[in-house]
C-alpha positions as CSV (number, residue, x, y, z in Angstrom):
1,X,8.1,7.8,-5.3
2,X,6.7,7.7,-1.5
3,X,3.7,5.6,-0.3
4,X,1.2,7.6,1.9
5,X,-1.4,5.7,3.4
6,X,-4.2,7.4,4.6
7,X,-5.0,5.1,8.3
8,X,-8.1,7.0,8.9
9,X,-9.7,5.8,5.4
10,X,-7.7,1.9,5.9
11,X,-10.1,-0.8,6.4
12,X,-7.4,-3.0,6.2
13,X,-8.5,-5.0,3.3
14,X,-5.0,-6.8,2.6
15,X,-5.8,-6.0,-1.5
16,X,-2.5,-3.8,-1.3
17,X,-0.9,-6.9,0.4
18,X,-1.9,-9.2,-2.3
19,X,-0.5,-7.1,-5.2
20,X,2.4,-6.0,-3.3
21,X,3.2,-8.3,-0.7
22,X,7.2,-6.7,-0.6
23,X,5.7,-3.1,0.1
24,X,2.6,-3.6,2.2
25,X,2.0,-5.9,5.3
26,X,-0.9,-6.3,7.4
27,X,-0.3,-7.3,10.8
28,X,-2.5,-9.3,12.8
29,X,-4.2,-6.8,14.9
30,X,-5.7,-5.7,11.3
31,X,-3.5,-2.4,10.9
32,X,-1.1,-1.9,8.0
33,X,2.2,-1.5,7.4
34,X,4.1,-0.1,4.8
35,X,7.3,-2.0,4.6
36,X,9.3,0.2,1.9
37,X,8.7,4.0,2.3
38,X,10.3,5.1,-1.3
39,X,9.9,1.8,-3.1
40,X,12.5,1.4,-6.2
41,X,11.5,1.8,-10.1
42,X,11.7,-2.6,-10.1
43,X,8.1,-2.1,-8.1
44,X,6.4,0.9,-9.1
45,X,3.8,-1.1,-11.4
46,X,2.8,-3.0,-8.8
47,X,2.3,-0.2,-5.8
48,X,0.5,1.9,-8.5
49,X,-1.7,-1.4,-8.9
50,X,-2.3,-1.5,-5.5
51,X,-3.5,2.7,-5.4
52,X,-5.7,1.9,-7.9
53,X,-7.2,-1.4,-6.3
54,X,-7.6,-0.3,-2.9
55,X,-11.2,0.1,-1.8
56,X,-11.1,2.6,0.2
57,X,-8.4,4.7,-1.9
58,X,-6.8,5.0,1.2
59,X,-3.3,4.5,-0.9
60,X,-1.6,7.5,-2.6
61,X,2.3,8.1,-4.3
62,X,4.2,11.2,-4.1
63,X,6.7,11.8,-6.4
């Protein structure tokens, strides 16, 4: 599984942040980063938790 974030639809809400605080970071100039790329099986609940919160659905998964 790979995180995409779309930067162009981030509003940089920090939802992502607060559901998966080991995956997502937001800086304080406001932008976001993603801290693990290809995030393990032990996290995949909770960065498909954050896709689905995210406001803008600015959050996507390959696999």
């Amino acid at each position: 599984m790979k995180v995409i974030v779309d930067y162009d639809r981030c509003e940089a809400n920090a939802v992502c942040m607060q559901i998966s605080p080991e995956v997502f970071k937001l800086n304080e100039d406001d932008t976001l980063d993603v801290l693990i790329e290809e995030p393990g099986e032990a996290l995949r609940a909770k960065v498909l938790e954050a896709v689905r919160r995210c406001p803008r659905q600015a959050i996507a998964v390959k696999e």
